[in-house]
Backbone as ProteinMPNN parsed JSONL, in Angstrom:
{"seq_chain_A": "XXXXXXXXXXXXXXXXXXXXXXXXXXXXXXXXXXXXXXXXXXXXXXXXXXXXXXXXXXXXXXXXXXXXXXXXXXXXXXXXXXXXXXXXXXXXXXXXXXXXXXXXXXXXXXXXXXXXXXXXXXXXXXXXXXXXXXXXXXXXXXXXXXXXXXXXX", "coords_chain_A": {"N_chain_A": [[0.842, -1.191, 0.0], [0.684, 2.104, -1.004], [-0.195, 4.33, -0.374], [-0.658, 4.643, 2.93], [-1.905, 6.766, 4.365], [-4.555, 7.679, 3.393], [-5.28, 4.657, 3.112], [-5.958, 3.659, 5.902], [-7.918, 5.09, 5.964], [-9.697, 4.046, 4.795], [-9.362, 1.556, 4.782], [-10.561, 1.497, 7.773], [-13.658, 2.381, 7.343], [-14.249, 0.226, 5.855], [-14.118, -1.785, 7.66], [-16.305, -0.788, 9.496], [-18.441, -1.183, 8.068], [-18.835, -3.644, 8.246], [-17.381, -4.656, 5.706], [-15.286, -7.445, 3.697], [-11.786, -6.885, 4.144], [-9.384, -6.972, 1.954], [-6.629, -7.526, 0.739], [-6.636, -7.183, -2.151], [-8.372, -5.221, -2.603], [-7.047, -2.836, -1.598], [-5.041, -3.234, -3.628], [-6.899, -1.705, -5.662], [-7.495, 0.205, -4.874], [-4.826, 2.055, -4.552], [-4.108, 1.9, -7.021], [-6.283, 3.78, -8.331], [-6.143, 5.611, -6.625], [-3.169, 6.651, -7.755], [-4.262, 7.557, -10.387], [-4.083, 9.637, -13.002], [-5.821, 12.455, -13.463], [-9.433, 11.721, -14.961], [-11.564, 8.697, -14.94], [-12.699, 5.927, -16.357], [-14.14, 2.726, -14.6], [-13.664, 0.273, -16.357], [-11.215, 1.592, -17.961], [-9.937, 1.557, -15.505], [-9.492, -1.195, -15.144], [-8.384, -2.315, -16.917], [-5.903, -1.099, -17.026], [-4.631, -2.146, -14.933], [-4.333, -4.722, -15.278], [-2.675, -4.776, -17.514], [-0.773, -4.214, -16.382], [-0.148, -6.783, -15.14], [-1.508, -7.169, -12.747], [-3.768, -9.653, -10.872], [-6.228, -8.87, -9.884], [-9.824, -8.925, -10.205], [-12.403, -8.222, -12.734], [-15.027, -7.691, -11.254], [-14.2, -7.046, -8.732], [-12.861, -4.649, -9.443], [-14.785, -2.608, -9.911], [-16.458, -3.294, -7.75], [-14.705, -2.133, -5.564], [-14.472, 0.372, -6.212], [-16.961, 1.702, -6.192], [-16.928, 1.178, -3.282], [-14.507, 2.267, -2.399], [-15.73, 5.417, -3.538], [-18.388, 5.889, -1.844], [-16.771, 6.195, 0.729], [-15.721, 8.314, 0.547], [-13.225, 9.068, -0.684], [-13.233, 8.475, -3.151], [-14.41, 10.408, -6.283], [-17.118, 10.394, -8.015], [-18.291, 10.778, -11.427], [-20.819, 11.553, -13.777], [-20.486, 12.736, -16.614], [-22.613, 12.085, -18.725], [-24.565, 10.784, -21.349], [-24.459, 8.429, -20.214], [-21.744, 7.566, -19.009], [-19.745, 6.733, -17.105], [-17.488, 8.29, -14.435], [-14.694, 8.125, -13.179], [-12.618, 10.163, -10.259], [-9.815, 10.839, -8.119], [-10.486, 12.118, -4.911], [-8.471, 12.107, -3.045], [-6.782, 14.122, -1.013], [-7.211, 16.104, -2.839], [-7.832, 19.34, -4.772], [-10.584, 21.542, -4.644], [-12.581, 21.451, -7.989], [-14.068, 22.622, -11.108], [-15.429, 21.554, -14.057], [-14.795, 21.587, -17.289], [-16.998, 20.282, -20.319], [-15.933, 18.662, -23.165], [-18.74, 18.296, -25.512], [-18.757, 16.524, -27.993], [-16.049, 15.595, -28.143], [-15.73, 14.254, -25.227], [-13.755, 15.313, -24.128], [-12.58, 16.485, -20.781], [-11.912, 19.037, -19.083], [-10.283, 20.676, -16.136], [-10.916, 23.347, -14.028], [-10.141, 26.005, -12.187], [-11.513, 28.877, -10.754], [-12.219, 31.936, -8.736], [-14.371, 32.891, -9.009], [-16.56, 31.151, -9.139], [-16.13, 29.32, -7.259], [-17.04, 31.099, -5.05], [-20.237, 31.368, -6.047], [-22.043, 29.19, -4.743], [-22.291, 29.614, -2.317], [-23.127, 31.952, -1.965], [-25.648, 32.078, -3.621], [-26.543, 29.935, -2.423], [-27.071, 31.177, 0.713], [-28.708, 33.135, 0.213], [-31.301, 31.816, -0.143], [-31.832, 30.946, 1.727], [-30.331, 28.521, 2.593], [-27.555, 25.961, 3.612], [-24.366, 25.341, 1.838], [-23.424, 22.283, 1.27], [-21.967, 20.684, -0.734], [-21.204, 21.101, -3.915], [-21.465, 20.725, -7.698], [-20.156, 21.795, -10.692], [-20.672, 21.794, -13.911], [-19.354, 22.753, -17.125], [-20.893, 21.968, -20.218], [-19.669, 21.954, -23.435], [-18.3, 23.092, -26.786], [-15.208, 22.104, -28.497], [-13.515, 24.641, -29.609], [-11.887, 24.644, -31.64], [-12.163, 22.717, -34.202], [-10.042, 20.861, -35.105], [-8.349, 20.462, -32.727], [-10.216, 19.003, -31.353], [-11.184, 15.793, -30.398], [-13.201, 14.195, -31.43], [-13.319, 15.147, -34.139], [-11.162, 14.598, -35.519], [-10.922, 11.486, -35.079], [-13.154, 11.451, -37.708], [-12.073, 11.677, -39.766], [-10.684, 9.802, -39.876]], "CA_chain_A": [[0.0, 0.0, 0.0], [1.474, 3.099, -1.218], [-0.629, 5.441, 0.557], [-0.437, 4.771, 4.019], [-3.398, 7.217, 5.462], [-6.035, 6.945, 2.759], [-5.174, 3.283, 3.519], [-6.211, 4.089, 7.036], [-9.422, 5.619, 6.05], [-10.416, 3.001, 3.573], [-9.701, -0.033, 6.29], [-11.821, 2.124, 9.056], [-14.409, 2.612, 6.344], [-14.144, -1.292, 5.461], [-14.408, -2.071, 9.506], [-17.205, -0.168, 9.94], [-19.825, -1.357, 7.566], [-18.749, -4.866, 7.799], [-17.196, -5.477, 4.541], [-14.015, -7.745, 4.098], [-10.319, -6.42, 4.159], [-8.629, -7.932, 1.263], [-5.149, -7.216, -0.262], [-7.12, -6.592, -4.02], [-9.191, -4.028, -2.637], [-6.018, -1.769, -1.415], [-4.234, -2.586, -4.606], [-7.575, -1.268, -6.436], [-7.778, 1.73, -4.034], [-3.759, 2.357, -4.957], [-4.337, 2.424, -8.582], [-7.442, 4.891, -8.598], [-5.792, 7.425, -5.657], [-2.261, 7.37, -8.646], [-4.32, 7.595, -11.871], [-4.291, 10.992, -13.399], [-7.487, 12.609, -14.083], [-10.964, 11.264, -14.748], [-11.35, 7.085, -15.655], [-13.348, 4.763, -16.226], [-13.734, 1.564, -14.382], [-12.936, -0.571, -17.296], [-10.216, 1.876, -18.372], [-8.613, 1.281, -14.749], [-9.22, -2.905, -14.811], [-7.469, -2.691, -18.527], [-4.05, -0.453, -17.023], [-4.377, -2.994, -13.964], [-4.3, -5.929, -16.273], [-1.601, -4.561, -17.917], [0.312, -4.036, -15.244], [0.259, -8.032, -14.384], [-2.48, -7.724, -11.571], [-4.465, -10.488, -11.159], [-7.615, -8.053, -9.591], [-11.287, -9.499, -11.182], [-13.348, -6.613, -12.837], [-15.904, -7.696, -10.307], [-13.787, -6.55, -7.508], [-12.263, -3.249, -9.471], [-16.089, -2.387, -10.05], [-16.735, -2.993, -6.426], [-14.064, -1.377, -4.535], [-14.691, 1.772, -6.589], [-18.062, 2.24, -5.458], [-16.51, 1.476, -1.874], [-13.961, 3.92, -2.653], [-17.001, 6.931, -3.258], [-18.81, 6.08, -0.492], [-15.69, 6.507, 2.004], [-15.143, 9.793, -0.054], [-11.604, 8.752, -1.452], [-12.871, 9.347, -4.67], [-15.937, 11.195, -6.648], [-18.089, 9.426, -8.528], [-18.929, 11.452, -12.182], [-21.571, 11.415, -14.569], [-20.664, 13.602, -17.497], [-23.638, 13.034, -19.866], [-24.219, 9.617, -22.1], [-24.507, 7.348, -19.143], [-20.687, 7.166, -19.067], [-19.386, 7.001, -15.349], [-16.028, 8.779, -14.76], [-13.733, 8.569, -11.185], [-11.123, 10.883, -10.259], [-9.125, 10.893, -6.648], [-10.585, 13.014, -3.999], [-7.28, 12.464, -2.017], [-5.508, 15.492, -1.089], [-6.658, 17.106, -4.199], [-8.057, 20.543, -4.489], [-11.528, 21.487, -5.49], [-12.032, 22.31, -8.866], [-14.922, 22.308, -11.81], [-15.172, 20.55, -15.063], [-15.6, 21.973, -18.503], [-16.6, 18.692, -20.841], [-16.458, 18.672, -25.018], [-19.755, 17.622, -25.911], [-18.499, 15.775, -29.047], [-14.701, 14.237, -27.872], [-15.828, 13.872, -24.233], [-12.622, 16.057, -23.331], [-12.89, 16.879, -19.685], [-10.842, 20.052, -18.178], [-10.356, 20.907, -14.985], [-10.278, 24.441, -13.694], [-10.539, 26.655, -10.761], [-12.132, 30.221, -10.65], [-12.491, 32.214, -7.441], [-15.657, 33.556, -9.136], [-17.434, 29.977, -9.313], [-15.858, 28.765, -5.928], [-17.79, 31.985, -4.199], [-21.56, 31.838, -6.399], [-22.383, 28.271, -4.55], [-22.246, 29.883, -1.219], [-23.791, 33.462, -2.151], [-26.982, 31.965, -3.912], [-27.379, 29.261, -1.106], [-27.362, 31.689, 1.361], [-30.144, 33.896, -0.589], [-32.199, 31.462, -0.404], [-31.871, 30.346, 3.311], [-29.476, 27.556, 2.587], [-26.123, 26.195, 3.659], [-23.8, 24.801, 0.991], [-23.052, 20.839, 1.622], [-21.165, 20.521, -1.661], [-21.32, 21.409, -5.399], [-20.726, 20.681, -8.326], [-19.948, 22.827, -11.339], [-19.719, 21.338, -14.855], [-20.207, 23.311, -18.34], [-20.705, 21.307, -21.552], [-19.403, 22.679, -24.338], [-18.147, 21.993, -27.783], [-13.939, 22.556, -28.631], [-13.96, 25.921, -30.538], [-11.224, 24.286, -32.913], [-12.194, 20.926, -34.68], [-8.706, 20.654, -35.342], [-8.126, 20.08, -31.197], [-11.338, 17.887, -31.333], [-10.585, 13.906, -31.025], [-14.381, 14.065, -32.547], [-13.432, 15.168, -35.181], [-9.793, 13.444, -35.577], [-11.528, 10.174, -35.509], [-14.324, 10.976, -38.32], [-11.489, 12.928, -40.396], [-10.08, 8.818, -40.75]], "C_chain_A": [[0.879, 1.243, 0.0], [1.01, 4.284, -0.178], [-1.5, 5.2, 1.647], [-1.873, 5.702, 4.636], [-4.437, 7.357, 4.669], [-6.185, 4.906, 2.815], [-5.953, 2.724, 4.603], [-7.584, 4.26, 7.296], [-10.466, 4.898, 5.415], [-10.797, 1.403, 4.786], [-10.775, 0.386, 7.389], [-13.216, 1.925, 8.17], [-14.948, 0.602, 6.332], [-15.439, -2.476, 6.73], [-16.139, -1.544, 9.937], [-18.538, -0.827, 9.201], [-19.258, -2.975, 6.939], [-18.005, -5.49, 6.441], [-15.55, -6.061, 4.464], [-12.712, -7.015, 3.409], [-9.666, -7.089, 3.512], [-7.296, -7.072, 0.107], [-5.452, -6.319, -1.884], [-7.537, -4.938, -3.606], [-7.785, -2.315, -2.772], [-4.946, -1.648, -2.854], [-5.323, -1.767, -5.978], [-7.755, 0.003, -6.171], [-5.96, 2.731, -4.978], [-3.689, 2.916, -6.424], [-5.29, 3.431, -8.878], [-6.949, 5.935, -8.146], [-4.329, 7.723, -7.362], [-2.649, 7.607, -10.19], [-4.49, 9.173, -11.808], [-5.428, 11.411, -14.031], [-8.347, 11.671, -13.708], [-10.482, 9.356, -15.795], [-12.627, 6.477, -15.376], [-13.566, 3.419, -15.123], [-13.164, 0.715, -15.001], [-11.43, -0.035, -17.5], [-9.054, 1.85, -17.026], [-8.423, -0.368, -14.518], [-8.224, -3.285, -15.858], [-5.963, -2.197, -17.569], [-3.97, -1.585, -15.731], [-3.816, -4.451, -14.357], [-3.009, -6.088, -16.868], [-0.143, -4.405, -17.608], [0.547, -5.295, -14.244], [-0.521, -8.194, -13.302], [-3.817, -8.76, -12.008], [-6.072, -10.223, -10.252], [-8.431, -8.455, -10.501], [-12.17, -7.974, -11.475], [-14.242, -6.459, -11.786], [-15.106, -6.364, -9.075], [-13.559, -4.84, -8.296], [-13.576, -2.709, -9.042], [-16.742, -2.086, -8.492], [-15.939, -2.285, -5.574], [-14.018, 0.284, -4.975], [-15.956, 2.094, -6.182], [-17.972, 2.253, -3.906], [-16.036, 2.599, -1.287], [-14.89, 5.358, -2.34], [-17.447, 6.923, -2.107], [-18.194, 6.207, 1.157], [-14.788, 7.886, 1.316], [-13.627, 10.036, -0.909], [-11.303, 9.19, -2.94], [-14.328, 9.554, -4.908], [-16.283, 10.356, -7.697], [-18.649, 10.491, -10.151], [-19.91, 10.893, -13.175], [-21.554, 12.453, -16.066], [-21.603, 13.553, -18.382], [-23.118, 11.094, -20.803], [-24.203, 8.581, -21.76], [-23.337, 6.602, -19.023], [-20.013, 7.847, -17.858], [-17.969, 7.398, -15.698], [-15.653, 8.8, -13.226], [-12.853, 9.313, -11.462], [-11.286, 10.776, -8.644], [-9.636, 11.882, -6.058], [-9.591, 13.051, -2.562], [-6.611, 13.347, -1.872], [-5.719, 16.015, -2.52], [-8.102, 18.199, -4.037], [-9.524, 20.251, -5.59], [-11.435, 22.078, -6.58], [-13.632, 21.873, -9.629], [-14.437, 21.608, -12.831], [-15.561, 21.532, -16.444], [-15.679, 20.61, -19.518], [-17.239, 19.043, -22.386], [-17.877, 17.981, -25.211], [-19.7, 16.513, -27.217], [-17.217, 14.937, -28.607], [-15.048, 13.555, -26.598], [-14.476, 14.668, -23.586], [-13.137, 16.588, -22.27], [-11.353, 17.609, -19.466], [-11.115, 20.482, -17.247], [-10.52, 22.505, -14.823], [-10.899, 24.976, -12.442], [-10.924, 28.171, -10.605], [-12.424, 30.17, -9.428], [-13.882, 32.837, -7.085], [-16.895, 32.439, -8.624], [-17.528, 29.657, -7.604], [-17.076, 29.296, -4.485], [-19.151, 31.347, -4.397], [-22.285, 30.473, -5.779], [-23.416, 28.555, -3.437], [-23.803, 31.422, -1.182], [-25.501, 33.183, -2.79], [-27.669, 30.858, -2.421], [-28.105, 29.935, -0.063], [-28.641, 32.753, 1.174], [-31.059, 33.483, -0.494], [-32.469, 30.627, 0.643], [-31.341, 29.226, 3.508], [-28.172, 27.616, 2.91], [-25.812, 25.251, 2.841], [-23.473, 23.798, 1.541], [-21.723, 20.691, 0.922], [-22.087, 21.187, -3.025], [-20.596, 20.882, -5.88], [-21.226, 21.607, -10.042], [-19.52, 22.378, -12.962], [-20.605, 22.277, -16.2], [-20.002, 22.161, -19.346], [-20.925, 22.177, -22.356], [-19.152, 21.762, -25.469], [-16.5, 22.778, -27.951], [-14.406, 23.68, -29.979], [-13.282, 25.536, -31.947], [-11.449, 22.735, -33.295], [-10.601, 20.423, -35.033], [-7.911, 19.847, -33.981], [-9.032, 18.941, -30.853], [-11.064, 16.773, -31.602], [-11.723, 13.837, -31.802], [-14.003, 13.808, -33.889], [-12.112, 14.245, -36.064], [-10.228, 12.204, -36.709], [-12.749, 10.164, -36.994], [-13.225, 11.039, -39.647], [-10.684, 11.238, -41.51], [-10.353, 7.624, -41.182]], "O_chain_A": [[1.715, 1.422, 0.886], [1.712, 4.941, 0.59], [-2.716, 5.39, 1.608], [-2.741, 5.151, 5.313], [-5.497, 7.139, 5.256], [-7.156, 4.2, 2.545], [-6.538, 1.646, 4.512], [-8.279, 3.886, 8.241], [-11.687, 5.045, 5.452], [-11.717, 0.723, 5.241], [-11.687, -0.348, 7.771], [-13.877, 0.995, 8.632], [-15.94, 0.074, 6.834], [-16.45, -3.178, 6.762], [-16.898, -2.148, 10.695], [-19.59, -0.934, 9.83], [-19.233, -3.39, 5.781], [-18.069, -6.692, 6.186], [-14.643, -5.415, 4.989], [-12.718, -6.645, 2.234], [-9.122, -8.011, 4.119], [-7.287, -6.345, -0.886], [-4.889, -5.395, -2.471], [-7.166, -3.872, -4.098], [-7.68, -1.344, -3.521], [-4.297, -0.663, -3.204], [-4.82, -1.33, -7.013], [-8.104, 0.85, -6.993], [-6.002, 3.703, -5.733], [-3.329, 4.019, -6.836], [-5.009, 4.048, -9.906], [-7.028, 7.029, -8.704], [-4.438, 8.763, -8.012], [-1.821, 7.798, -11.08], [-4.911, 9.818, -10.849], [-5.954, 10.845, -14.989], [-8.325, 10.967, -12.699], [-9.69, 9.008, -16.671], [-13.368, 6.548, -14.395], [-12.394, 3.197, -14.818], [-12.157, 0.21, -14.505], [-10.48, -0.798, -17.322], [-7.84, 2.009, -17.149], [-7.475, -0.83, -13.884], [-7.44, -4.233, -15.806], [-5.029, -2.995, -17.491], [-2.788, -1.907, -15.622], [-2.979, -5.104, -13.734], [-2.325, -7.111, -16.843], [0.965, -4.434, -18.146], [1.075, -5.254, -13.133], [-0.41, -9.275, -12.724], [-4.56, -8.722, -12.989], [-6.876, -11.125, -10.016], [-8.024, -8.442, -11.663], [-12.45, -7.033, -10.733], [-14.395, -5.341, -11.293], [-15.452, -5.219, -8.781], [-14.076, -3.88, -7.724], [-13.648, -2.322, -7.876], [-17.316, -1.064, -8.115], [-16.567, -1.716, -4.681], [-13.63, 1.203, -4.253], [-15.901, 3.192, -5.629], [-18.648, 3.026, -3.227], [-16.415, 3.418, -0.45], [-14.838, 6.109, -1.366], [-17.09, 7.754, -1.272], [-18.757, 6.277, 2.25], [-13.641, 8.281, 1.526], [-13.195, 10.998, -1.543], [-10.394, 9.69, -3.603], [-15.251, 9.153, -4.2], [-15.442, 9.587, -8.162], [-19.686, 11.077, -9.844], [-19.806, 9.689, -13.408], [-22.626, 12.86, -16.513], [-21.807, 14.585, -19.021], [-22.051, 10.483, -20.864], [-24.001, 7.641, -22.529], [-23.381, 5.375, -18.933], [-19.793, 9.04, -17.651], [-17.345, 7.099, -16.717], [-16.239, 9.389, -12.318], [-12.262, 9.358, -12.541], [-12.333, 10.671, -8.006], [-9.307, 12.918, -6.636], [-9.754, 13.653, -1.501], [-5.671, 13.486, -2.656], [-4.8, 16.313, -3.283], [-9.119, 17.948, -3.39], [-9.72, 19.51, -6.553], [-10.644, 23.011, -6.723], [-14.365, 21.054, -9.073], [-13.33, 21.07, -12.8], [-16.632, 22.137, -16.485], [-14.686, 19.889, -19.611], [-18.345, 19.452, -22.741], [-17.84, 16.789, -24.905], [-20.626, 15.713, -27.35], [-17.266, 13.709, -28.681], [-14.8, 12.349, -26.568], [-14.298, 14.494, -22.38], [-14.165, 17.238, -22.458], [-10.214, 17.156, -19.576], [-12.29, 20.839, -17.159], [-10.098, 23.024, -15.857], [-11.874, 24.541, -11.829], [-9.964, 28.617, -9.976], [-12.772, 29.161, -8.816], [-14.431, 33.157, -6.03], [-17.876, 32.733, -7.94], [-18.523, 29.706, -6.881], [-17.634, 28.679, -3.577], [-19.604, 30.762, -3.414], [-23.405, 30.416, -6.287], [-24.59, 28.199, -3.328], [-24.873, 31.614, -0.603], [-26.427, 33.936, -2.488], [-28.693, 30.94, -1.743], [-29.271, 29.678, 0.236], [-29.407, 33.034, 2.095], [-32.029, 34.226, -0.64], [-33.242, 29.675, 0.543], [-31.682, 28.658, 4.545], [-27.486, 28.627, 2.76], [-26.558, 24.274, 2.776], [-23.051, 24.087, 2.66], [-20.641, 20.592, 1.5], [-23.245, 21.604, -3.064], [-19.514, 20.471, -5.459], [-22.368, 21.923, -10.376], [-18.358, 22.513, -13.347], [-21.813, 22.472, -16.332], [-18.989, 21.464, -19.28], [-21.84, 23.001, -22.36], [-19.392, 20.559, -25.57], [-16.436, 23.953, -27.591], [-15.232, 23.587, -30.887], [-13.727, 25.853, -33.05], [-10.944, 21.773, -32.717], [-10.431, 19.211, -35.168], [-7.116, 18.915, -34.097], [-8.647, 18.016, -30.138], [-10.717, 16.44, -32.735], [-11.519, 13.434, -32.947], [-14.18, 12.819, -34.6], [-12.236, 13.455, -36.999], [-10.133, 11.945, -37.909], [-13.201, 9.079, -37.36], [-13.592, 10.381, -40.62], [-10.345, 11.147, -42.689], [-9.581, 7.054, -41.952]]}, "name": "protein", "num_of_chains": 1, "seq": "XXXXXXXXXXXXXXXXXXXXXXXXXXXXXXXXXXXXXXXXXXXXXXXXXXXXXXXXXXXXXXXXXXXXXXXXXXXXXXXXXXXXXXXXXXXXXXXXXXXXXXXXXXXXXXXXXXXXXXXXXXXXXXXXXXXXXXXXXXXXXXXXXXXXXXXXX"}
């Protein structure tokens, strides 16, 4: 286990709602907290695969929904009924802008967005829990567009 105190929080997590403590799970947790960006499930059982682990999709499949629900990582839905994870370990909040045609997802952080969560909640006699913040768009240059890439061959 590479990381030692989401390790910590995942076994408590585990402990707590009964479910068993098994070697796969932490090397499924390991691989999701070091992938970069947003993934798939499949697209992390394939680099797992690849990488000689002998983890069952069953299990990736399951310890990622374990994962969300012990907050480790976020759970997305961009649009298309195509699930996306990224690490909520030690990483900073941020929004999403997502291509409507490649599926390109970018991250970014505005101090404008961060505020308007808080400022309308409160308007309206609410306190902010969480948000989230995603625009769909389309890439301004088809040239940058995998969309278009892919039709182009």
């Amino acid at each position: 286990m590479k990381h030692t105190q989401a390790a910590e929080i995942f076994k408590d997590f585990l402990k707590n709602g009964r479910n068993r403590i098994t070697p796969e799970r932490f090397e499924v947790m390991d691989a999701a907290i070091d992938h970069q960006g947003h993934f798939g499930a499949d697209d992390l059982f394939i680099e797992m695969k690849n990488q000689k682990s002998r983890v069952s999709r069953a299990t990736v499949y399951k310890t990622l929904e374990l994962l969300v629900n012990c907050e480790l990582l976020v759970k997305h839905n961009f649009g298309e009924n195509l699930t996306r994870y990224e690490s909520n370990y030690r990483k900073q909040t941020h929004d999403h802008l997502i291509c409507m045609d490649c599926g390109r997802i970018v991250e970014f952080i505005n101090p404008k967005v961060k505020k308007l969560p808080g400022e309308i909640a409160s308007s309206l006699g609410f306190e902010v829990e969480s948000f989230s913040f995603n625009i769909f768009a389309r890439c301004k240059s088809t040239k940058d567009c995998t969309f278009y890439k892919k039709e182009k061959k």
